[in-house]
C-alpha positions in Angstrom: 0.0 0.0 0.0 3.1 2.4 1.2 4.8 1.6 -2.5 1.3 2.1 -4.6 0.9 5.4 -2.4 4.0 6.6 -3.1 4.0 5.9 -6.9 0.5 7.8 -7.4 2.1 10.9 -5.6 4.8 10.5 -7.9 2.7 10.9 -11.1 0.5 13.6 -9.5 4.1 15.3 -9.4 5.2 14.6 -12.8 1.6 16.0 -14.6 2.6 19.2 -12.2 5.2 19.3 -15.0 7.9 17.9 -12.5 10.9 15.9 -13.8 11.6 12.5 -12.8 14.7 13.8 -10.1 12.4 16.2 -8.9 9.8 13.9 -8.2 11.8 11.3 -6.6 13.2 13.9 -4.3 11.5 15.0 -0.6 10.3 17.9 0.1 12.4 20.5 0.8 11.5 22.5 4.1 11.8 26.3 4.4 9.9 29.2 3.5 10.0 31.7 0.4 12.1 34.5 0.9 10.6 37.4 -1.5 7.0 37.5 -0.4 7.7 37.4 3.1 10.6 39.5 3.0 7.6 42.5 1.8 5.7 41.0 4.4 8.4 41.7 6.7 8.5 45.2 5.1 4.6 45.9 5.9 5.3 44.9 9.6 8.0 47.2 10.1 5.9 49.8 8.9 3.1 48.9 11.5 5.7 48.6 14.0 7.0 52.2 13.3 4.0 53.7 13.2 3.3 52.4 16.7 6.3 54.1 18.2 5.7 57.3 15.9 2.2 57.2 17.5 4.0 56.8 21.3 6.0 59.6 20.6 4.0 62.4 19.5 4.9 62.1 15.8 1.6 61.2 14.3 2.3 62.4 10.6 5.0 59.8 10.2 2.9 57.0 11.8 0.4 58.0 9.2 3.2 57.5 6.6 4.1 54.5 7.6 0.6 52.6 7.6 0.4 53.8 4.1 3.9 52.4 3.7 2.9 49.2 5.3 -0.2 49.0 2.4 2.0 49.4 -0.3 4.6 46.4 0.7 1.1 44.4 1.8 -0.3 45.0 -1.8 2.9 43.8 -3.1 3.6 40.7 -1.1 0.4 38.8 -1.6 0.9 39.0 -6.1 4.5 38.7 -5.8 3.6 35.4 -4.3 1.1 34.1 -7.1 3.0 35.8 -10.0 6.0 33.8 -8.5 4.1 30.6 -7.4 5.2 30.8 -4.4 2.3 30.8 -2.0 2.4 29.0 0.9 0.4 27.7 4.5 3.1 30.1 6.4 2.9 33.5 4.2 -0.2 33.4 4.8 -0.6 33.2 8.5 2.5 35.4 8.9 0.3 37.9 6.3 -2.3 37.5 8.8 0.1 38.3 12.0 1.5 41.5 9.7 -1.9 43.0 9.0 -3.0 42.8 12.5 -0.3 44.8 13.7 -0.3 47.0 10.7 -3.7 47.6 9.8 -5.3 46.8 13.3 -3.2 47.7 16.3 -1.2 50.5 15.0 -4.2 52.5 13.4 -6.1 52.1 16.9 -2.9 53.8 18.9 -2.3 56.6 16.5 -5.8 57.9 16.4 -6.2 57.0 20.2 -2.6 59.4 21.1 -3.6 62.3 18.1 -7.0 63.0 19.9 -9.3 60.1 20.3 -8.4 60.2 24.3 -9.3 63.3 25.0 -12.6 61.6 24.8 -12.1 59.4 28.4 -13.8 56.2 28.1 -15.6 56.9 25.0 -12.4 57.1 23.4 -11.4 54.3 24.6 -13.9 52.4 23.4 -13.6 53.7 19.4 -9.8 52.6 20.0 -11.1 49.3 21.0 -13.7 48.6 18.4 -11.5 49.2 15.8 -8.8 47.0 17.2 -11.0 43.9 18.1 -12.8 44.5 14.5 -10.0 44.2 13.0 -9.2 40.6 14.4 -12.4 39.6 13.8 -12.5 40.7 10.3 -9.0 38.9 9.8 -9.9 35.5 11.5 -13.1 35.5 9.2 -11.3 36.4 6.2 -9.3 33.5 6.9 -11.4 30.7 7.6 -13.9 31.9 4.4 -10.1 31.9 2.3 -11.0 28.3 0.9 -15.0 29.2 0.0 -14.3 32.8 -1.3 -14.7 33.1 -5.3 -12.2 35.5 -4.7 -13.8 38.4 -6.6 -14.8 40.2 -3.4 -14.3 41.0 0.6 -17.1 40.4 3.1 -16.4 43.4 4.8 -14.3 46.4 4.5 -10.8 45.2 3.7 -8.6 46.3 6.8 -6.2 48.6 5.0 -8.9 50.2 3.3 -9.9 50.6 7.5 -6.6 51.7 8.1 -6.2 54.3 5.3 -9.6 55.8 6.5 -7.9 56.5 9.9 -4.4 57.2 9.0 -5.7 59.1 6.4 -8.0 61.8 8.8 -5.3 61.5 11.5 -2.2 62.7 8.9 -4.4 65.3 7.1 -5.0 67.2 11.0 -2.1 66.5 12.1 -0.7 69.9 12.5 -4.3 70.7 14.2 -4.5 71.1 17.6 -7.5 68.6 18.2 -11.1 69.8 19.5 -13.6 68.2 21.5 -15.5 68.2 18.0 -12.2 66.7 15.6 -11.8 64.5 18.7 -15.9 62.8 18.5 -15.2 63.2 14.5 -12.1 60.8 14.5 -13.8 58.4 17.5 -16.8 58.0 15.2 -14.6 57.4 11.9 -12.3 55.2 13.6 -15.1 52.9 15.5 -17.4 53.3 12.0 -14.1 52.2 10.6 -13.8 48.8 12.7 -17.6 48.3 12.4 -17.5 48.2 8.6 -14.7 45.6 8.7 -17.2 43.5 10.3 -20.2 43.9 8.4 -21.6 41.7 5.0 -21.0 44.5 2.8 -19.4 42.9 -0.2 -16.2 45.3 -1.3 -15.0 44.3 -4.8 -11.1 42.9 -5.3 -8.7 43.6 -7.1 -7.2 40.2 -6.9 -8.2 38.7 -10.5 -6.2 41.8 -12.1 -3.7 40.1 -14.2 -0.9 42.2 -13.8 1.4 40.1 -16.6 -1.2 40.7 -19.3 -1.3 43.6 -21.8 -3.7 46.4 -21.0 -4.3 49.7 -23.5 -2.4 52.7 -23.3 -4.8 54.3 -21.7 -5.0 52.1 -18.6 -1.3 53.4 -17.8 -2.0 57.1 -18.4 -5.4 56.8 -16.0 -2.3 55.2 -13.2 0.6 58.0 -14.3 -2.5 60.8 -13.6 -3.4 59.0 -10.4 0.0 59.2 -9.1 0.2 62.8 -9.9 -3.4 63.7 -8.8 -2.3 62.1 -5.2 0.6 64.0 -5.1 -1.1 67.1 -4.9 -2.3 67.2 -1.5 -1.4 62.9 -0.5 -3.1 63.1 3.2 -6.3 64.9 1.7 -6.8 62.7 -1.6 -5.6 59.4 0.3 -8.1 59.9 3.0 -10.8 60.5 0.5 -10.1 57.5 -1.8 -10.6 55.9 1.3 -13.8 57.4 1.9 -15.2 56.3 -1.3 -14.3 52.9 -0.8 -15.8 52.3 2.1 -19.1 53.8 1.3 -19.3 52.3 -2.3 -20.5 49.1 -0.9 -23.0 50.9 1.3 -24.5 53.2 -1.0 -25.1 50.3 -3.7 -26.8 47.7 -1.0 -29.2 50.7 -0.3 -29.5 51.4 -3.9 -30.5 47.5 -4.5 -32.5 47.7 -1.9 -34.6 50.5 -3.0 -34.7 49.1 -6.4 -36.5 46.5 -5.3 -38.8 48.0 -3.0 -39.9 50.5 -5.9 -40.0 47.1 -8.3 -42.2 45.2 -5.9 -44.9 48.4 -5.6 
């Protein structure tokens, strides 16, 4: 049984497009060092932007999150353009966007303002943070049902932008009691969509080795120079968008049908 085992795993490997040496060779443990290298990359950036936070310096804790989105974004296709996915990027991707997305987001808008609130505070700080986990774990057990075309929930660096974003555009403003409430409700509205059944598209299925027309690079070169105008101000709108796309349509469907069924 051991020997016919063995020989049906063998031509499973060879239709994989393996040679004979390769197949007849174990396993090789270890794990792939380019994607989780960038995940490395998009931990250090939550990791900085949890001292920056801790020390006052909440513009370049808001830099860094962004920071940590562009090595997250990067990690996750450099690991299927490369076929090098794996059990262990994953949970460490997991691990990374926690800290990242969901712990360092919470202590920056918590130290720029958020406190002054007491309790209430607080609380917004909390919500996000524990949202976030939640909205990870989920993402992960629903990894092998998802079609893969869109999120159940807002995505957490979409969450993240949307607090970085308000915290680095004010943060040469001395906060209010009003700014204060304004970032406690964005932040905890934040952490609440992350949880909800919205469905958020993905940009996952892009296929970023195809051809595209040349006006598909022009609409990115104009994005780059549009966010450059004012980055804190347009980033935190992008953001904004986002996250109420997906509620705007579901009460759009839902009126549709309401109207339909009179």
């Amino acid at each position: 049984m051991v020997n016919k085992a063995e020989s049906v795993e063998k031509v499973v490997e060879l239709k994989q497009g393996k040679t004979p040496d390769q197949a007849s060779r174990p396993a090789r443990k270890g794990i792939y060092l380019l994607p989780n290298l960038l995940t490395t990359g998009a931990l250090f950036g939550g990791f900085y932007a949890v001292l920056s936070g801790f020390s006052g310096q909440y513009e370049w804790a808001a830099m860094a999150i962004f920071a940590a989105m562009l090595f997250d974004g990067l990690d996750g296709r450099v690991a299927r353009m490369t076929n090098t996915q794996s059990d262990f990027g994953v949970q460490y991707d997991s691990l990374s966007d926690m800290v990242s997305f969901g712990v360092a987001p919470a202590i920056v808008a918590y130290g720029w303002g958020v406190s002054d609130l007491g309790k209430l505070g607080l609380a917004a700080a909390f919500v996000y943070a524990s949202c976030s986990a939640l909205r990870l774990a989920r993402f992960n057990v629903q990894a092998g049902i998802s079609d893969g075309k869109t999120f159940t929930g807002l995505p957490s660096p979409v969450a993240a932008a949307l607090v970085a974003g308000f915290v680095w555009s004010l943060h040469d403003v001395e906060p209010s009691f009003w700014l204060s409430s304004l970032g406690a409700v964005i932040t905890a509205v934040a952490g609440l969509l992350m949880v909800s059944n919205y469905q958020y598209p993905s940009f996952k299925e892009i296929d970023m080795k195809g051809k595209v027309p040349f006006i598909v690079i022009l609409s990115v070169v104009m994005g780059f120079v549009v966010i450059t105008i004012d980055p804190p101000r347009i980033l935190f709108a992008m953001a904004v968008v986002f996250s109420l796309s997906a509620p705007i349509l579901w009460v759009g469907r839902k009126l549709r049908r309401s109207s339909s069924a009179e």
